[in-house]
VMD Tcl script that draws the C-alpha trace (Angstrom):
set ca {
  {-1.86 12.89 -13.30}
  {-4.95 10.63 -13.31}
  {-6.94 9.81 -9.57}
  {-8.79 6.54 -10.36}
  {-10.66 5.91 -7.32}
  {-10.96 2.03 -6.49}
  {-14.03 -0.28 -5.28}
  {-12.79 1.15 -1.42}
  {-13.50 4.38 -0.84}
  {-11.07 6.55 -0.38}
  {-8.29 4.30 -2.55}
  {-6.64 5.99 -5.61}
  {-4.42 4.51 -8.04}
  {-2.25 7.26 -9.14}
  {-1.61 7.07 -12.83}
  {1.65 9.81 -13.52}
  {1.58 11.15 -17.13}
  {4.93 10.57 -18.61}
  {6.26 12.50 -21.18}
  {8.30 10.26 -23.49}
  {11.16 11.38 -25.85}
  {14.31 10.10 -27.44}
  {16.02 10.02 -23.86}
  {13.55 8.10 -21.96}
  {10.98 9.75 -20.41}
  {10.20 12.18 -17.89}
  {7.26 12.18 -14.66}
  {5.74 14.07 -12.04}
  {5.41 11.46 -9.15}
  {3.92 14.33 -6.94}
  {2.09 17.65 -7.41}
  {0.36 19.25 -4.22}
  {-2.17 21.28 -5.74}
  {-3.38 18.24 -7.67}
  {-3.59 15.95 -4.65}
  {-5.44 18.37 -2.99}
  {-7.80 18.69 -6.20}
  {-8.26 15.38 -5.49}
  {-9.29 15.77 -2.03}
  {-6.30 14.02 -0.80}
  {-3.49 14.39 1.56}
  {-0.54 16.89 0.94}
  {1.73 17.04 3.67}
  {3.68 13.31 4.11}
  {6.54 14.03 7.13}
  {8.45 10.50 6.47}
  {9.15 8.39 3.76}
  {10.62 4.83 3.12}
  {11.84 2.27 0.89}
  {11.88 -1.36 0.71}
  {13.89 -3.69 -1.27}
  {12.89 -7.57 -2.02}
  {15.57 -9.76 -3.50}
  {13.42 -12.54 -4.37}
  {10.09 -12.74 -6.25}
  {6.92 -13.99 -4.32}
  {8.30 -11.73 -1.63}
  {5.67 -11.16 0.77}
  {5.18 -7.88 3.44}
  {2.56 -7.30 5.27}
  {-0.54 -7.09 6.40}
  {0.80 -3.92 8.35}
  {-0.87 -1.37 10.01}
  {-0.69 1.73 12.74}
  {-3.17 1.77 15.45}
  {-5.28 5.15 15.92}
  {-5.08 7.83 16.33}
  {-1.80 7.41 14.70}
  {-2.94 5.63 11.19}
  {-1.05 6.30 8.04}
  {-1.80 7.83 4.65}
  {0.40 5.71 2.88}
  {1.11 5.99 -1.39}
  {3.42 3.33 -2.41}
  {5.28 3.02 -6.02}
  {7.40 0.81 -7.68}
  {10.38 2.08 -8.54}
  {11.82 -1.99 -9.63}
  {10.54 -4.67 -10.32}
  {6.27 -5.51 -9.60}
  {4.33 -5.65 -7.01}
  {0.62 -7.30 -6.48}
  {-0.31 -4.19 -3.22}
  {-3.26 -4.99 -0.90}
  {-4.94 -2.59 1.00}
  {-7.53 -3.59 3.23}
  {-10.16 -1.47 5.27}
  {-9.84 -1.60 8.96}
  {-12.19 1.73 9.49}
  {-14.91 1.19 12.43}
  {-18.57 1.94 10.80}
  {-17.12 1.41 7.33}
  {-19.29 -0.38 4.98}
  {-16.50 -2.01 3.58}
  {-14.98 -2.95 6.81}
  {-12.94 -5.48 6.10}
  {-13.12 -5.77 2.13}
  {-9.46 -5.43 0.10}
  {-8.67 -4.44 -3.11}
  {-5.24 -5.44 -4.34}
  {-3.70 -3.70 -7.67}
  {-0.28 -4.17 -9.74}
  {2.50 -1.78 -9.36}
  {5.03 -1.29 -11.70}
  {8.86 0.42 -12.55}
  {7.36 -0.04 -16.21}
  {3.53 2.09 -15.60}
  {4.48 4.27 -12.81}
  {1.50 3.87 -11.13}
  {1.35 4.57 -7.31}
  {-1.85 3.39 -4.78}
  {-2.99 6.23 -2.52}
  {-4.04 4.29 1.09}
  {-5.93 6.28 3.64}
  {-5.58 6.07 7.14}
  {-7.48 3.03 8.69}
  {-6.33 0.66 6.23}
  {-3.48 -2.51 6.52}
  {-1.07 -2.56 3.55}
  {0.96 -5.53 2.29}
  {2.42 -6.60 -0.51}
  {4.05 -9.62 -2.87}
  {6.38 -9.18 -4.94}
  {5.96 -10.38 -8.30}
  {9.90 -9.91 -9.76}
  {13.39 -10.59 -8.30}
  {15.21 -7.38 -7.16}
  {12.02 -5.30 -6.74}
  {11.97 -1.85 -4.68}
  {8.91 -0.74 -3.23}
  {9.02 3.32 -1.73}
  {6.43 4.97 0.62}
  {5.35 8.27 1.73}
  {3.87 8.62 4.91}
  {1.19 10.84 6.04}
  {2.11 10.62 9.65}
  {5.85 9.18 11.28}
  {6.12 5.44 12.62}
  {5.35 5.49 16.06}
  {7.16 3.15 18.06}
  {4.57 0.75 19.73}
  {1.98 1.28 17.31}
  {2.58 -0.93 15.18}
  {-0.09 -4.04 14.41}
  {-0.61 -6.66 11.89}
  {-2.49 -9.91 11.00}
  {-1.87 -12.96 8.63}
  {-1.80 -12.22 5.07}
  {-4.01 -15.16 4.41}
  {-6.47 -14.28 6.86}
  {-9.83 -16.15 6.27}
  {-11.82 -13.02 7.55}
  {-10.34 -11.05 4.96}
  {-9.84 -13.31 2.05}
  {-7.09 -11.69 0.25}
  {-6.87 -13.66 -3.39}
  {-2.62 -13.13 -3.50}
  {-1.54 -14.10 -7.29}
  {0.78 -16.33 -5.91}
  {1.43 -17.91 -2.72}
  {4.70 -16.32 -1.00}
  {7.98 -17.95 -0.79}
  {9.63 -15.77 1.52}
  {7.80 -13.58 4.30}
  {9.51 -12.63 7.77}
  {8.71 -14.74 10.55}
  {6.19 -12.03 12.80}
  {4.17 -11.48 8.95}
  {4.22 -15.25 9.20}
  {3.21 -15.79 12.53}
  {0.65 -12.58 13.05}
  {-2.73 -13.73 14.45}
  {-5.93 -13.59 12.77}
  {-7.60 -9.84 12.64}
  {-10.39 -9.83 15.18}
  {-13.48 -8.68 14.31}
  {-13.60 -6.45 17.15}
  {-10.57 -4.52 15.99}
  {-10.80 -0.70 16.66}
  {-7.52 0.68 16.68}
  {-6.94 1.14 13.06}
}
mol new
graphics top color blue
foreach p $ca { graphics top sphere $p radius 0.5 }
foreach p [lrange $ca 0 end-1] q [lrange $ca 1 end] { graphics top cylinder $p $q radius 0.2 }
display resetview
């Protein structure tokens, strides 16, 4: 398992070494020790799925307000996925800078997202599955969000969305007084 740390610290892409023979393959999606070699979170109490019929499916930008933020690492397991993580951390020096990477069924990969960050995603196939697991449970009430096309954040998106849910539609724009991430 490779830990390739991205241009926000604290963001991994997870890169699973699969070992291929005549049936397929086989993959380690999770080890504990190695997380924690990595300095990353072990324990993850709740996880989730989602599933997108259509491409240019768009969720996001999501987020849990403090002290209740999520570790999040999200895979592919159908279909692709441009994911966006942007940081939300007070006193960050990248407050507010994103870095979005392609997930895959075909590479495996999975994006490690540390707490104080929003998460969203667009699909880029039809019938695409995205899964999660969560460093901390959803906490009712805590739940926050702003536009995925933001113009304090910037987000370049591959491809502009053809389906999102009316409240990722409709969220405001992030403030830049925002502290609760």
């Amino acid at each position: 398992m490779r830990f390739v740390e991205q241009d926000l610290p604290g963001v991994f892409l997870i890169a699973p070494d699969r070992l291929h023979h005549d049936r397929g393959f086989f993959v380690r999606t999770f080890d504990e020790a190695e997380y924690a070699g990595a300095g990353l979170q072990t324990q993850y109490p709740q996880g989730n799925a989602s599933w997108n019929r259509a491409k240019h499916t768009l969720r996001g930008m999501h987020y849990q307000a403090a002290p209740h933020g999520e570790v999040k690492i999200v895979s592919c397991s159908a279909g692709a996925i441009f994911d966006v993580a942007v940081d939300l951390r007070a006193g960050s020096p990248t407050r507010f800078d994103w870095v979005g990477v392609e997930l895959s069924a075909a590479t495996g990969t999975q994006l490690y997202i540390p707490a104080g960050f929003a998460h969203g995603y667009l699909t880029l196939a039809d019938a695409t599955e995205v899964r999660y697991r969560m460093g901390t449970s959803y906490v009712p009430g805590l739940g926050r969000g702003f536009r995925f096309d933001d113009p304090l954040i910037g987000i370049e998106w591959p491809a502009p969305p053809t389906v999102i849910a009316e409240r990722d539609r409709t969220y405001p724009d992030l403030s830049p007084e925002v502290d609760d991430a």
